[in-house]
N, CA, C and O of each residue as an XYZ file, in Angstrom:
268
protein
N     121.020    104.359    126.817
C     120.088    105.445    126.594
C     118.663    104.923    126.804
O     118.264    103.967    126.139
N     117.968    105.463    127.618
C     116.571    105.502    128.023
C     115.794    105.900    126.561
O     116.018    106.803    125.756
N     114.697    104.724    126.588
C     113.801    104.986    125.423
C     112.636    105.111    126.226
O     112.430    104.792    127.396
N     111.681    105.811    125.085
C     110.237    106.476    125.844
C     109.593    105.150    125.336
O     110.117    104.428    124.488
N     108.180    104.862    126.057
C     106.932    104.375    125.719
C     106.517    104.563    124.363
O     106.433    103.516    123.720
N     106.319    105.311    123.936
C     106.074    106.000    122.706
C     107.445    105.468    121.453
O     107.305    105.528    120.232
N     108.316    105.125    121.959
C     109.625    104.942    120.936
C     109.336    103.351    121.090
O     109.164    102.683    120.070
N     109.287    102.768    122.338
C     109.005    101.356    122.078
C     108.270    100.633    121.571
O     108.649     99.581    121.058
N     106.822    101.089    121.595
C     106.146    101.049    120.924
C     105.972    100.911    119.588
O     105.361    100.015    119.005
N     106.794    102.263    118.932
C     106.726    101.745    117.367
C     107.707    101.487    117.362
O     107.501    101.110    116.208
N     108.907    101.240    117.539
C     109.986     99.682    117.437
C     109.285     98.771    117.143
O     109.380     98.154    116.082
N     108.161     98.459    118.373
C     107.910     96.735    118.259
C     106.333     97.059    117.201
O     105.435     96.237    117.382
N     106.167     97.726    116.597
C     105.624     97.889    115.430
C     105.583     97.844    114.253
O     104.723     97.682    113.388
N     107.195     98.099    114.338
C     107.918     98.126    113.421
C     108.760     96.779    112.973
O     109.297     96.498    111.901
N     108.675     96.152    114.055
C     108.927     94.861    113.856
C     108.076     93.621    113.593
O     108.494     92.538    113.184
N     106.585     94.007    113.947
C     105.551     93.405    113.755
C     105.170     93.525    111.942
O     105.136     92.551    111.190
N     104.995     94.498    111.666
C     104.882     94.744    110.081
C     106.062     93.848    109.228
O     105.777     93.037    108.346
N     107.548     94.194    109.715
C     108.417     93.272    109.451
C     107.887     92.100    109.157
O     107.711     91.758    107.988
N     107.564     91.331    110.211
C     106.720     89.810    110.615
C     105.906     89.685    109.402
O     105.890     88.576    108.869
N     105.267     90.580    108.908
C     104.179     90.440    108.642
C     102.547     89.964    109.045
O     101.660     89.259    108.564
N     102.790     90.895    110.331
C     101.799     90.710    111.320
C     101.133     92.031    111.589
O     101.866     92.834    112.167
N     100.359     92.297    111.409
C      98.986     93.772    111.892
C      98.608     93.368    113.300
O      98.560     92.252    113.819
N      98.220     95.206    114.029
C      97.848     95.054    115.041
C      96.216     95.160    114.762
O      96.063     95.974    113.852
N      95.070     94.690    115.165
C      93.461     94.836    115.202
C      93.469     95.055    116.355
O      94.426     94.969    117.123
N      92.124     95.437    116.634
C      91.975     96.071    117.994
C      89.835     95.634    118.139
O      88.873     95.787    117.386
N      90.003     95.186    119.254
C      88.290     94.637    119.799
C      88.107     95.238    120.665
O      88.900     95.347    121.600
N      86.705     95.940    120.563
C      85.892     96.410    121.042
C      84.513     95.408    121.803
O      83.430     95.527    121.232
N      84.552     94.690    122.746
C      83.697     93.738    123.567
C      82.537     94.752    124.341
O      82.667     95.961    124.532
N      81.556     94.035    124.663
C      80.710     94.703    125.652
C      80.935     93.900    127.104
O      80.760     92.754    127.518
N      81.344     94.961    127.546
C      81.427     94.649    128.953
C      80.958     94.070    129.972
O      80.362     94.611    130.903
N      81.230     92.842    129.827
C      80.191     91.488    130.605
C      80.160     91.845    131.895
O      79.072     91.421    132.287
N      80.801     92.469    132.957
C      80.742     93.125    133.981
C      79.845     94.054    134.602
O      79.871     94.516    135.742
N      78.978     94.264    133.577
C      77.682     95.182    133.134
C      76.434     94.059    133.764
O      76.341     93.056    133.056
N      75.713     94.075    134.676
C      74.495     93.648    134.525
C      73.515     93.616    133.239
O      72.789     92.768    132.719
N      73.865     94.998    132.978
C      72.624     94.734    131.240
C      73.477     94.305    130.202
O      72.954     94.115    129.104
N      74.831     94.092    130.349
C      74.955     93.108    129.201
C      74.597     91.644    129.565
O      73.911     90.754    129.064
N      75.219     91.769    130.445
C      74.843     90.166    131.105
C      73.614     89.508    130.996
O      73.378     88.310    130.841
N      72.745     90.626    131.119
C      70.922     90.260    131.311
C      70.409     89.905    129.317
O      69.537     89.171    128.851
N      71.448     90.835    128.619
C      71.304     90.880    127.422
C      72.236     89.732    126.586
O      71.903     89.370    125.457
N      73.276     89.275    127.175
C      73.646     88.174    126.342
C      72.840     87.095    126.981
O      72.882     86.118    126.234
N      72.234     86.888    127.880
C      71.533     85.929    128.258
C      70.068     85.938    127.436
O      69.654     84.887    126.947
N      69.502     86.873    127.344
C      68.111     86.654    126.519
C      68.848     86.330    125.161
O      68.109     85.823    124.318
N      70.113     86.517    124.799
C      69.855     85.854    123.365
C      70.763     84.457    123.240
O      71.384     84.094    122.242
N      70.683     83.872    124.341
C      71.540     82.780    124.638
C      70.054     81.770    124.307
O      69.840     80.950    123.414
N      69.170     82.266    125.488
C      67.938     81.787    125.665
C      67.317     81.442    124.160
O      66.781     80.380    123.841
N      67.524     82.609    123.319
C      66.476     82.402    122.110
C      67.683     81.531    120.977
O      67.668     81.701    119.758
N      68.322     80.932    121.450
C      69.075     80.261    120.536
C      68.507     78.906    120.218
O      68.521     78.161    121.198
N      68.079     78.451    119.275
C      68.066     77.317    118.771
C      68.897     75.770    118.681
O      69.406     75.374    117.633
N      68.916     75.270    119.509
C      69.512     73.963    119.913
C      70.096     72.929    118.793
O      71.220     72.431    118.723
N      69.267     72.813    118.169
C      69.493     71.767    116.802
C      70.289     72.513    115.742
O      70.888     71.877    114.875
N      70.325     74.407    115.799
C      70.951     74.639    115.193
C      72.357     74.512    115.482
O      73.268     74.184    114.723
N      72.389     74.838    116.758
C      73.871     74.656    117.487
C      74.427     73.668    117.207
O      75.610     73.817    116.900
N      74.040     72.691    117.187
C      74.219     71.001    117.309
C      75.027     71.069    115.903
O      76.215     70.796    115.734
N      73.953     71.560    114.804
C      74.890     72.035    113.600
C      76.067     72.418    113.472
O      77.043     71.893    112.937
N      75.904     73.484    114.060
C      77.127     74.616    114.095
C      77.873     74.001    114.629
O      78.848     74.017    113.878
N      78.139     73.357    115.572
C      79.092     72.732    116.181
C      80.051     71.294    115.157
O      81.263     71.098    115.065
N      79.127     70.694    114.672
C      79.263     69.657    113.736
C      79.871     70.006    112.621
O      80.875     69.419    112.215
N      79.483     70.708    112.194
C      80.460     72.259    111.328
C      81.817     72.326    111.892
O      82.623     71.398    111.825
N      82.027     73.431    112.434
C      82.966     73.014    113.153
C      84.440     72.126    113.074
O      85.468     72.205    112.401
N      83.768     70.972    114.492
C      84.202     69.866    114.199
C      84.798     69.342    112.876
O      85.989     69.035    112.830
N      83.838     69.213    111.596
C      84.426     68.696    110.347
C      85.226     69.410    109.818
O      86.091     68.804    109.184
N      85.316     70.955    109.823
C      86.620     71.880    109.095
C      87.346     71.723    109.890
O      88.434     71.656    109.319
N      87.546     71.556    111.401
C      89.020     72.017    111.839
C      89.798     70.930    112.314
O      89.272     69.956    112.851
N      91.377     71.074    112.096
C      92.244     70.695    112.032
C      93.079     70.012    113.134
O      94.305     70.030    113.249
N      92.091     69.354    113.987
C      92.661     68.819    115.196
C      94.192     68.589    115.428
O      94.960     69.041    116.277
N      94.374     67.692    114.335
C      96.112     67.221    114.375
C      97.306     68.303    113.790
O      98.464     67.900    113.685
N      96.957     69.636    113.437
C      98.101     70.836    112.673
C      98.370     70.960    113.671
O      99.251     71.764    113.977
């Protein structure tokens, strides 16, 4: 028996909750866009270096290379 899109769907939904797994859903701006592009770049630009350097060092010390 032929199942619809719509039936498979919540099957494997239904099996995901099982899991104990949720679906989320992202909403991105579309880098394909010249004005995003022009716009993640001016705030690339105004980023602070030494903070990065931080952030990164951060980072680095919480995560779990070897799990």
């Amino acid at each position: 028996m032929a199942t619809s899109p719509a039936q498979r769907m919540r099957a494997m939904r239904k099996r995901q909750r099982e899991a104990q797994r949720r679906e989320i859903r992202l909403t991105l701006p579309d880098a394909r866009l010249r004005q995003v592009r022009e716009r993640i770049a001016d705030s690339v630009a105004r980023l602070d270096p030494a903070a990065e350097v931080e952030a990164l060092r951060w980072i680095e010390a919480v995560s779990d290379f070897d799990g």
